[in-house]
C-alpha positions in Angstrom: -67.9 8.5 -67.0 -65.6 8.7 -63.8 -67.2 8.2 -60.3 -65.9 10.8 -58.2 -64.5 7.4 -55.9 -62.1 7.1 -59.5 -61.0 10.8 -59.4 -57.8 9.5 -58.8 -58.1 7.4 -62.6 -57.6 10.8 -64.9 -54.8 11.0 -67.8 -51.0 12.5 -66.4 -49.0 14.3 -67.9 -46.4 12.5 -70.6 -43.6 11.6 -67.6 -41.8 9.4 -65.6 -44.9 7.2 -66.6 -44.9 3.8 -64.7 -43.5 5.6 -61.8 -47.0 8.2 -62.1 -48.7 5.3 -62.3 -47.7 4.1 -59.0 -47.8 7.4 -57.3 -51.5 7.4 -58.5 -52.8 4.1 -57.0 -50.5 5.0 -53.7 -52.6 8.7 -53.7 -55.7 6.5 -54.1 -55.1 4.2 -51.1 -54.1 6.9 -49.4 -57.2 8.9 -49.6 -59.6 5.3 -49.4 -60.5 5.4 -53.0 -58.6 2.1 -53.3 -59.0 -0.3 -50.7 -56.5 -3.1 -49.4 -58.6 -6.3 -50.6 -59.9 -4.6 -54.0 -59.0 -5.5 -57.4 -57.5 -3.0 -59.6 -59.3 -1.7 -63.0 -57.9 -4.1 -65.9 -55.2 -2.9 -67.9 -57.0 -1.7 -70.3 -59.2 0.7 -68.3 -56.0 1.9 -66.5 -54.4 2.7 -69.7 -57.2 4.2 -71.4 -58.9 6.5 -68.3 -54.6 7.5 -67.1 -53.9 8.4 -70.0 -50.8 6.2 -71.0 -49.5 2.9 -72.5 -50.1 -0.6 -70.9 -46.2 -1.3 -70.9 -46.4 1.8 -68.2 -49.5 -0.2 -66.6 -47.2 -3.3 -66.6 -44.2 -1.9 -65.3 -46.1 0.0 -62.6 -47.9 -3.5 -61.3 -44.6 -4.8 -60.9 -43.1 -2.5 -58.9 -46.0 -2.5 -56.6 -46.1 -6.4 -56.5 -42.1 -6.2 -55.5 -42.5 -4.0 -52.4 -45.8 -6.0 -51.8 -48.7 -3.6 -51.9 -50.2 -5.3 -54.7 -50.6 -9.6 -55.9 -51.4 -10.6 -59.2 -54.3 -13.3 -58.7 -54.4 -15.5 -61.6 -57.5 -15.2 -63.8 -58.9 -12.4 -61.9 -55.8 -9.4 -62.2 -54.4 -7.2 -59.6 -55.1 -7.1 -55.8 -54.2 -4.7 -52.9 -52.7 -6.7 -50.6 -54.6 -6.4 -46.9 -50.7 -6.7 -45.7 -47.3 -6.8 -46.3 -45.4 -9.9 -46.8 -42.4 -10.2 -44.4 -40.4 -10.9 -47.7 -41.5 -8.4 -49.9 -38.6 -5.5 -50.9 -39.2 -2.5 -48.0 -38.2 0.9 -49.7 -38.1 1.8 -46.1 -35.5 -0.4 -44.9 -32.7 1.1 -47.6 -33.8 4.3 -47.3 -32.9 4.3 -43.2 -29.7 2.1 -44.3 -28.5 4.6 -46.9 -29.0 7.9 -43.7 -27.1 5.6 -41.0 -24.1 6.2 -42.9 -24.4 10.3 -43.1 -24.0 10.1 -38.9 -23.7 7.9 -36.1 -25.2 10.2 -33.7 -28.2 11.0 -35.9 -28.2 6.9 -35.9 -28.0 6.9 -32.1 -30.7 9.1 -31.5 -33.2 8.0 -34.0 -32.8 4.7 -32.0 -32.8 6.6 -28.5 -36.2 7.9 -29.4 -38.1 4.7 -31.2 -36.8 2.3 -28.5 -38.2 4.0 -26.2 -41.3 5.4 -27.0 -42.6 1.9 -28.6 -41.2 -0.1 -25.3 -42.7 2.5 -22.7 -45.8 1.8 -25.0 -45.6 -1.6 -24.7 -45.6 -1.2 -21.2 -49.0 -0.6 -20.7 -50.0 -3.0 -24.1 -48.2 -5.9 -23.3 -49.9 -9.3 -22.4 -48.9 -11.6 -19.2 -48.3 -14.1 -22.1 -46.4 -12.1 -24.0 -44.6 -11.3 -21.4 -43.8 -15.6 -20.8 -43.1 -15.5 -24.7 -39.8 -12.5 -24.3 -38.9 -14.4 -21.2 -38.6 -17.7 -23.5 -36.6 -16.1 -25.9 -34.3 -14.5 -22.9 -33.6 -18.2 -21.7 -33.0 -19.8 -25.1 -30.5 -16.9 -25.6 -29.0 -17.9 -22.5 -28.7 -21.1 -23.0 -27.4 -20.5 -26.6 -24.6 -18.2 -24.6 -24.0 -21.0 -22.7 -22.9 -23.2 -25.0 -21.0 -20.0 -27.1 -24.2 -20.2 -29.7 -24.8 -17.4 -32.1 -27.7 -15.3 -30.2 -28.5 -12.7 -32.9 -31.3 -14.4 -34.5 -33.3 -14.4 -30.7 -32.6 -10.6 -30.0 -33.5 -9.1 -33.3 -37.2 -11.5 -32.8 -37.3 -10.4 -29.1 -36.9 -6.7 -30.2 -39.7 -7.4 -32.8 -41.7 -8.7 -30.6 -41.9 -6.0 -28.8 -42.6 -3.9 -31.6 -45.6 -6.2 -32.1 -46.8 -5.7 -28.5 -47.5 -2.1 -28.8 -50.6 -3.9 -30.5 -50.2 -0.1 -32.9 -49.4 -1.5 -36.5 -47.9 1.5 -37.4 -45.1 0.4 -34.9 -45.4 -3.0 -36.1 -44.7 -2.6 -39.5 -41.7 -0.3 -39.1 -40.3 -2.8 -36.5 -39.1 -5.1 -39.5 -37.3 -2.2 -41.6 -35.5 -1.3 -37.8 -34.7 -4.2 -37.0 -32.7 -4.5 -40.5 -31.3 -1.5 -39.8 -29.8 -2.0 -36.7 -28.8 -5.9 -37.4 -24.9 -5.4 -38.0 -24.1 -3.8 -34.9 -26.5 -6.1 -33.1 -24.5 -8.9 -34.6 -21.2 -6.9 -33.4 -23.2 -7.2 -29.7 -23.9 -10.8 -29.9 -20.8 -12.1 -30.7 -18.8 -10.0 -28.4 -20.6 -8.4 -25.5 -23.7 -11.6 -25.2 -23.1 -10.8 -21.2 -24.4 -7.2 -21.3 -27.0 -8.0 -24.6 -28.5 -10.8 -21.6 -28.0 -7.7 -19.0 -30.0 -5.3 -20.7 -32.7 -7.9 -21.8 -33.3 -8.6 -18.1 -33.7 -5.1 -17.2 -36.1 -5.0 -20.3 -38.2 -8.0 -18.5 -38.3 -6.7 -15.1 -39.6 -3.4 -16.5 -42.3 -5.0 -18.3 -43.0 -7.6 -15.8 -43.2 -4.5 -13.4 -45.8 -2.4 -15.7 -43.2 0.5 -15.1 -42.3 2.8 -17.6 -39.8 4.4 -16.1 -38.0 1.4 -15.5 -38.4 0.6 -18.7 -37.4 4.2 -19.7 -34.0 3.4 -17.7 -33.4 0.1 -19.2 -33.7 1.3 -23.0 -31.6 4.7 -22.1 -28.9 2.2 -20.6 -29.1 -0.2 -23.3 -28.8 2.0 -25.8 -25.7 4.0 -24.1 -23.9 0.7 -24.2 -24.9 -0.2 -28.2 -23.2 3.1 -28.4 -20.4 2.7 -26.7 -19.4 -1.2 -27.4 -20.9 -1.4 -30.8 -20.3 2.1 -32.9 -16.9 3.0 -31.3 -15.7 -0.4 -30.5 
């Protein structure tokens, strides 16, 4: 007898089956059936209440472990992760890779508009020690420019942080795919323009060390004007 929490575990039709599979457990997290921490029905009961074989069950769990939802905990079965790994496969990273190259412009303004709602966000989110942790990674990428250092690694974590600030993990856990996204012409910045990635980082800081979000507003508009213009059509 299914509880009406396990709607979601009925038979589907004969199709695509793994792939159902996963659509079903995704449907049931998002509607709170299943819950990040809970174990999954065996593999039996999955194959016998949807409906299809357990070489469907298996490949379905396996997909779900790759892009981390779910773990496989030995002796006990399959958990719901309560977070994503930083090194699990993000669909959502290719799938914004695989758009950036239909139009720069769509590329530029998808950035325009995150940037800057998720740093005027931060604005008001943002710790004092948070704030002494950017500043850090400013100086060590100053330092790093100094000496004629690779700098990429430090911007993509101070853009993250940032992310991170806007203590929203909605933002948070987008931040990562972005970050991706945008790496190759950040790396483009850092090894040609470091002057003007430092430049834009301090205008960043002062906003934020200001509690101004139209500062801030300014500083991402003008930072992202010169990614533009140095980095896409260099």
């Amino acid at each position: 007898m299914i509880e009406s929490n396990e709607s979601w575990l009925l038979p589907m039709p004969k199709k695509n089956l793994s792939r159902m599979v996963t659509d079903k457990i995704t449907e049931a997290l998002a509607t709170g059936q299943l819950k990040p921490g809970e174990y999954l029905p065996s593999e039996n009961q999955l194959s016998e209440n949807l409906g299809v074989g357990k070489s469907s069950i298996r490949e379905a769990i396996k997909m779900l472990e790759a892009v981390g939802v779910v773990e496989i905990v030995k002796g006990h079965g399959s958990r719901i992760r309560t977070s994503i790994d930083s090194d699990a496969l993000n669909p959502l990273t290719y799938q914004l890779i695989l758009q950036s190259n239909s139009s720069q412009d769509n590329l530029v303004e998808f950035r325009r508009i995150i940037e800057n709602a998720v740093s005027c966000l931060a604005v008001n989110t943002i710790t004092d020690e948070e704030i002494l942790f950017l500043e850090k990674l400013h100086e060590q990428m100053k330092e790093k420019a100094k000496k004629k250092e690779d700098t990429l690694e430090l911007d993509v974590q101070f853009h993250e942080y940032i992310y991170s600030a806007t203590k929203n993990p909605f933002f948070s856990c987008i931040g990562n795919a972005i970050m991706k996204l945008f790496k190759p012409s950040m790396e483009v910045s850092n090894s040609i323009y470091q002057n003007i990635v430092l430049e834009n980082h301090e205008r960043i800081l002062q906003a934020f060390k200001k509690r101004d979000q139209n500062a801030m507003h300014d500083a991402i508009l003008h930072s992202i004007n010169k990614w533009d213009t140095l980095t896409l059509h260099h």
